[in-house]
N, C-alpha and C positions, 0 to 999 in steps of 0.2 A: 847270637848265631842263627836263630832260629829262621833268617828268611832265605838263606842258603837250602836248610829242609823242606821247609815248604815249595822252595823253585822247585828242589828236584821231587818232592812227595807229585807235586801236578800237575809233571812230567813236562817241565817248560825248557829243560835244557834239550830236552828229544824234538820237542816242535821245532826247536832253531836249530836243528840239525847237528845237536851236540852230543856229544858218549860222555859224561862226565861220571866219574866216580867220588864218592865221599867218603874222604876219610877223617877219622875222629882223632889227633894227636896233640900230642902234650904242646902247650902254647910256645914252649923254647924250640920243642921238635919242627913244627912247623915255621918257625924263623929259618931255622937250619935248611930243613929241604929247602922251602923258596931259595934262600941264595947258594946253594949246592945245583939249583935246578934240577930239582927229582918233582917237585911239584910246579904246577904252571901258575896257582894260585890259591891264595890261602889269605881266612880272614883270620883277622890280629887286630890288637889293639895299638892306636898312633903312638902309645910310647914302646912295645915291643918294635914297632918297628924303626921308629927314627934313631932310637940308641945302635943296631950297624949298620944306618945310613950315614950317619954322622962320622961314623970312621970308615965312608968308605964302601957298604956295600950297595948292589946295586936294587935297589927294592924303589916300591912306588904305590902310594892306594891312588885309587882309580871310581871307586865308591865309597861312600862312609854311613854305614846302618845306622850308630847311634853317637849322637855330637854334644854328648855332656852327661855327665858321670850320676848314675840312676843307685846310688848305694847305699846303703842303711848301717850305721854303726852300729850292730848289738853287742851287749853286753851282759854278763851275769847279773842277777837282780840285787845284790846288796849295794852294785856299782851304780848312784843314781847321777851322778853328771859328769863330763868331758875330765872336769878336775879330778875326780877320783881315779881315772886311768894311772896317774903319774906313777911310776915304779911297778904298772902290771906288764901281765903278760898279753900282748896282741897278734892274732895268727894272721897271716896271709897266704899267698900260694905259694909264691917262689922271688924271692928276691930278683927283681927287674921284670917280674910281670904286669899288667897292666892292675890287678889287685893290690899290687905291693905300692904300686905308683899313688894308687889313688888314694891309700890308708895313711902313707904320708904326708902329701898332701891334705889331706881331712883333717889328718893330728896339727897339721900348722898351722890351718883355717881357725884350730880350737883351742889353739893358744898351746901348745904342745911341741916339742922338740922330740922330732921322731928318735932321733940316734940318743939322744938323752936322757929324756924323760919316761919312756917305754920301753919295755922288751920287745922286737920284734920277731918273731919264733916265722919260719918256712913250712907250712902246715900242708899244705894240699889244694887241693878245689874245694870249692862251698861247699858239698857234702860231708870230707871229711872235717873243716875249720867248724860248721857245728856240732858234729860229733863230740871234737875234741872241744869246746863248750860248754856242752850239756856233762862231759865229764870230769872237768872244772879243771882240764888240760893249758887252757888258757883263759882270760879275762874277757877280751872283747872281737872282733873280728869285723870285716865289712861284706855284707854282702847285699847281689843283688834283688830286685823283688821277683814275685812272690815269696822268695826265700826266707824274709826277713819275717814271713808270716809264722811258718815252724819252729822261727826260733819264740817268739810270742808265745806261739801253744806251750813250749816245754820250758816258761817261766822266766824269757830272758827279758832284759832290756831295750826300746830302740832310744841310742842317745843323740842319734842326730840322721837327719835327712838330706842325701848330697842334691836329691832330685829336686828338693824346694829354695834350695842355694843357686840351683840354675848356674854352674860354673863347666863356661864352654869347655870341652877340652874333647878330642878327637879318640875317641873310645873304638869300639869296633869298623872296622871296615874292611873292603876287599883290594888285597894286595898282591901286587905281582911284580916283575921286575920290567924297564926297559928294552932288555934283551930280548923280551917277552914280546912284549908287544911290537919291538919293530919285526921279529920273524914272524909273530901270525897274528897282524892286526884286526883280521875278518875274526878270526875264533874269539880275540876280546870284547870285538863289537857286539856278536852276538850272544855272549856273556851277559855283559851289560842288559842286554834286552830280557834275555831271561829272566833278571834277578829284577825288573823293573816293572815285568809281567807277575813277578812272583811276588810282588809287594804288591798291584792290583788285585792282585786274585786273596790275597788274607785280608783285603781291605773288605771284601764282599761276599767272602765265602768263611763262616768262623769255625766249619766242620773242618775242614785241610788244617788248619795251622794247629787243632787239638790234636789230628793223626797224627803230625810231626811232631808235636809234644809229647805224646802217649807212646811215639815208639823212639824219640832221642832224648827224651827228657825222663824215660819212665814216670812221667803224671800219670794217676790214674781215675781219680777220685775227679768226679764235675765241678768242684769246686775249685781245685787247684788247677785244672783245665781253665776256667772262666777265668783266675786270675791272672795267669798268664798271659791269655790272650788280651786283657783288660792293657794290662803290662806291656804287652806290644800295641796295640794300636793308638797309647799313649804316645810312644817315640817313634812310630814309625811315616820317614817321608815319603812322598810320591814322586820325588825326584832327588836320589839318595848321593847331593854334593856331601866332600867332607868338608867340613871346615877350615879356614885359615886360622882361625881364632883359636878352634881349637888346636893347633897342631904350634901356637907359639905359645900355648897354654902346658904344653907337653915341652919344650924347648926349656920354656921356663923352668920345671920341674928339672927336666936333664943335667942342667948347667953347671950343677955344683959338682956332677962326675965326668962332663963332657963338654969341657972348654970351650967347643965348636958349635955347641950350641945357644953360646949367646949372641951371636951373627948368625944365624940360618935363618933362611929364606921360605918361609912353608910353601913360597911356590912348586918352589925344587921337590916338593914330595909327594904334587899330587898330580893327576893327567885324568883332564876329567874331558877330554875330546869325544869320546865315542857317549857318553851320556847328554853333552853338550849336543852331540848329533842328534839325540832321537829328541830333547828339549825342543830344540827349534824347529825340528819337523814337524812340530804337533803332534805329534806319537803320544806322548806321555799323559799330556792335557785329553788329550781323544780316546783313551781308556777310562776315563773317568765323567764320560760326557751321556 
């Protein structure tokens, strides 16, 4: 989420003549507003949002931050490989978040039957899924980096890397509806720019993206600062398409609760016109020159 903070920490949404407000909600809450239209956009993850585009609502990403799943499986220390999961307890966020998506997936990668072979417990955000962890609440959990660092400090397990699996799949991105942008296609184009300025600008400034981290991430400590930012300029593109790959990679995952999703079309999900604009302008390239 973090290039959202940084656009607005360095005031990129005010340069392109934008008032934008940020607000911080639960990943199911902010499905809800976007297709209620109380919000005009909001990032999500490609499987929060393709599960009610699939039945139906009118939702679409338009950018895609990070295009394959950066997660760390830890685990308590007695647990030393994939196989000893079989009959624990595993925490995620929330059933049909993009955390719950990817912990299944991970468990099938690992020879594991999510619904069978593990418990899987609706625990919270990373904060809370190590807490409960560290106080043997549950067994294993996934989460992202730096995070997976804390859990090391206070004795746990990492049993597997999703970021060295390199398995595409449409993670974060920014989403809005159709409705949206045919009524104010200027306000999404210069969106876009914003949030295109605002990956140039952490590319070459690393003091702004530790502010955004020190005041939305509460990092405090230089070291957890550095890693994060290490952490982002890992995944972060200069011209932030989402993928197709990943979003049949999501489809796939869907399938087995959402019929409609073994024929969709990942075209149908994405509208990537106005980043396409400033691509071929030279815009993009001419920040970096």
């Amino acid at each position: 989420m973090s290039i959202l903070w940084i656009t607005k920490e360095g005031k990129l949404f005010e340069k392109n003549g934008l008032d934008v407000e940020v607000l911080y909600l639960e990943s199911a809450l902010v499905q809800r507003a976007l297709i209620a239209g109380n919000v005009a956009f909001g990032e999500m993850t490609g499987s929060l949002m393709s599960a009610p585009k699939l039945q139906g609502a009118d939702l679409v990403m338009i950018a895609g931050f990070l295009n394959h799943l950066q997660y760390r499986l830890v685990a308590r220390p007695e647990i030393k490989s994939a196989a000893d999961l079989k009959g624990k307890r595993v925490g995620v966020s929330r059933f049909g978040a993009g955390a719950d998506r990817a912990t299944r997936l991970l468990l099938s990668k690992l020879g594991l039957h999510p619904e069978k072979d593990v418990l899987l417990l609706q625990i919270g955000g990373a904060p809370t899924r190590l807490a409960a962890l560290s106080a043997n609440s549950i067994d294993a959990t996934i989460v992202d980096p730096p995070d997976h660092k804390k859990a090391q400090e206070a004795g746990m397990r990492v049993l597997a890397n999703m970021e060295e699996m390199n398995i595409p799949f449409q993670h974060t991105g920014l989403v809005t509806s159709r409705a949206q942008l045919a009524k104010t296609p200027d306000i999404a184009r210069r969106v876009i720019k914003s949030f295109v300025e605002g990956i140039h600008l952490a590319s070459v400034n690393s003091e702004l993206p530790k502010k955004a981290f020190r005041k939305y991430m509460r990092l405090q400590q230089e070291r957890e600062l550095d890693d994060a930012y290490q952490v982002l300029r890992g995944f972060m593109q200069r011209k932030p398409y989402p993928t197709l790959d990943g979003f049949k990679a999501v489809f796939a995952e869907l399938a087995e609760q959402i019929p409609a999703a073994k024929n969709a079309d990942p075209k149908d999900f994405v509208d990537t016109r106005f980043l396409e604009e400033l691509d071929r302008s030279g815009y993009i390239d001419g920040l970096y020159r």
